[in-house]
C-alpha positions as MATLAB code, in Angstrom:
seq = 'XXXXXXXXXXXXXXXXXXXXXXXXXXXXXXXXXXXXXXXXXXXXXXXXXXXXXXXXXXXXXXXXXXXXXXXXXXXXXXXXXXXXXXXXXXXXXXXXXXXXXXXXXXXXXX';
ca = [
       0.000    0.000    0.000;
       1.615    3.554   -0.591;
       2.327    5.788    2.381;
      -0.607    8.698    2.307;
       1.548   11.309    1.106;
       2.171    9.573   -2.405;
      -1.015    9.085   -3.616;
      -2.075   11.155   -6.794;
      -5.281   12.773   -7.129;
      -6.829   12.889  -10.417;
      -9.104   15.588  -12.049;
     -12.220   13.489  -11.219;
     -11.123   12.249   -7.543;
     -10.175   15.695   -6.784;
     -13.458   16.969   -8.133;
     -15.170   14.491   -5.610;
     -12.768   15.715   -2.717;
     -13.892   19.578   -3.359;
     -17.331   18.503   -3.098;
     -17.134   16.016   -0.014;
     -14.936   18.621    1.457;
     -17.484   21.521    0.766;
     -20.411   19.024    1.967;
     -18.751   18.619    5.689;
     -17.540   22.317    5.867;
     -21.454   23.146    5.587;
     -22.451   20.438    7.571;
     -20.270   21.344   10.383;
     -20.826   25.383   10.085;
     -24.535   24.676   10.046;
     -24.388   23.089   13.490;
     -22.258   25.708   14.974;
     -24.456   28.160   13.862;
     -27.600   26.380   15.472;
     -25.551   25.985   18.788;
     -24.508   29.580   18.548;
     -27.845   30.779   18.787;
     -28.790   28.642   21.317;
     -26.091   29.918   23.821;
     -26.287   33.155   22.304;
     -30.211   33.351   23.857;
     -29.217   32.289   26.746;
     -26.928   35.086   27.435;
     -27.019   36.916   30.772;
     -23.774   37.942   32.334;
     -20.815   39.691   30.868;
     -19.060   35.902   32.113;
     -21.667   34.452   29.709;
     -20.352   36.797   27.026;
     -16.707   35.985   27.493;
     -17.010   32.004   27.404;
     -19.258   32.642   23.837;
     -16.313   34.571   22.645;
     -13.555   31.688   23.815;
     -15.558   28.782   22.640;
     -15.945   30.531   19.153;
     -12.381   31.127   19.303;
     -11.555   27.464   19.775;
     -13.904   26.679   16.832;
     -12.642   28.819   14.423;
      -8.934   27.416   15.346;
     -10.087   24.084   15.259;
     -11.876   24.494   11.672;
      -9.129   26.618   10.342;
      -6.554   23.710   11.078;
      -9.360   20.658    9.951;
     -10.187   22.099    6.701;
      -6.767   21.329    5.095;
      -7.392   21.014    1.163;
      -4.007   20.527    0.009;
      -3.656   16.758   -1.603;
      -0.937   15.688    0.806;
      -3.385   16.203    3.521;
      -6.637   14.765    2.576;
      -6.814   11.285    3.372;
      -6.968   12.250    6.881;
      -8.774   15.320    6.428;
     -11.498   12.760    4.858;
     -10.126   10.078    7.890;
     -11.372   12.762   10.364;
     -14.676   14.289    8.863;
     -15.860   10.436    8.249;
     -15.294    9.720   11.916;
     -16.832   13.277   13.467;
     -19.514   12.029   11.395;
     -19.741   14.967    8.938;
     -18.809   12.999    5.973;
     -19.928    8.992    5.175;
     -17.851    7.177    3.228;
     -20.594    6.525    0.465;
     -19.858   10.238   -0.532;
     -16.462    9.337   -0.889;
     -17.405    7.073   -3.706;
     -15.410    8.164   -7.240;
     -12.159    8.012   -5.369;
     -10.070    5.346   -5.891;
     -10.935    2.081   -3.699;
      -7.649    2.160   -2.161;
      -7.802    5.851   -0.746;
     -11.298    4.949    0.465;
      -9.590    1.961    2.227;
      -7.194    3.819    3.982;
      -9.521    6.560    4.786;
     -11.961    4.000    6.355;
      -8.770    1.981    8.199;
      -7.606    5.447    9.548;
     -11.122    6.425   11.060;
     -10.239    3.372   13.300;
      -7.176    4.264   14.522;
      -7.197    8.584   14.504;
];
């Protein structure tokens, strides 16, 4: 099996990464955005403020450093999303069988 970082993309696969990729990014934002506005309604103290503002701060570091398009990264970009349950591996299909492989044997062990 090749180490991660020497697989090739192709045209096609990497059209099917952009759109997997965008489907999870939405996913995820989505939900933020719904728990956002729950805490945000909830709001009462200036303490209440402050832990908004640091748990949107964590978020936006976390997403910044999950959503890693370049090629060398995304078989366990994919690894991750599939296993945070943002992406399924059915709308990985069009990739080739052995990146889908190691993306599903690297859900196990991330």
């Amino acid at each position: 099996m090749a180490k991660t970082t020497e697989f090739q993309w192709s045209a096609e696969e990497m059209a099917v990464a952009k759109l997997a990729f965008s489907k999870a990014y939405r996913r995820e934002i989505d939900t933020l955005v719904r728990v956002v506005r729950d805490r945000a309604s909830s709001l009462n103290t200036m303490d209440d403020i402050w832990q908004l503002h640091d748990f949107l701060s964590a978020r936006r570091h976390e997403l910044d450093g999950k959503y890693d398009d370049r090629e060398s990264a995304l078989i366990f970009v994919f690894s991750s999303l599939v296993k945070e349950g943002w992406l399924s591996l059915d709308e990985l299909a069009g990739l080739d069988p052995e990146k889908v492989s190691k993306i599903s044997a690297l859900t196990r062990i991330l």
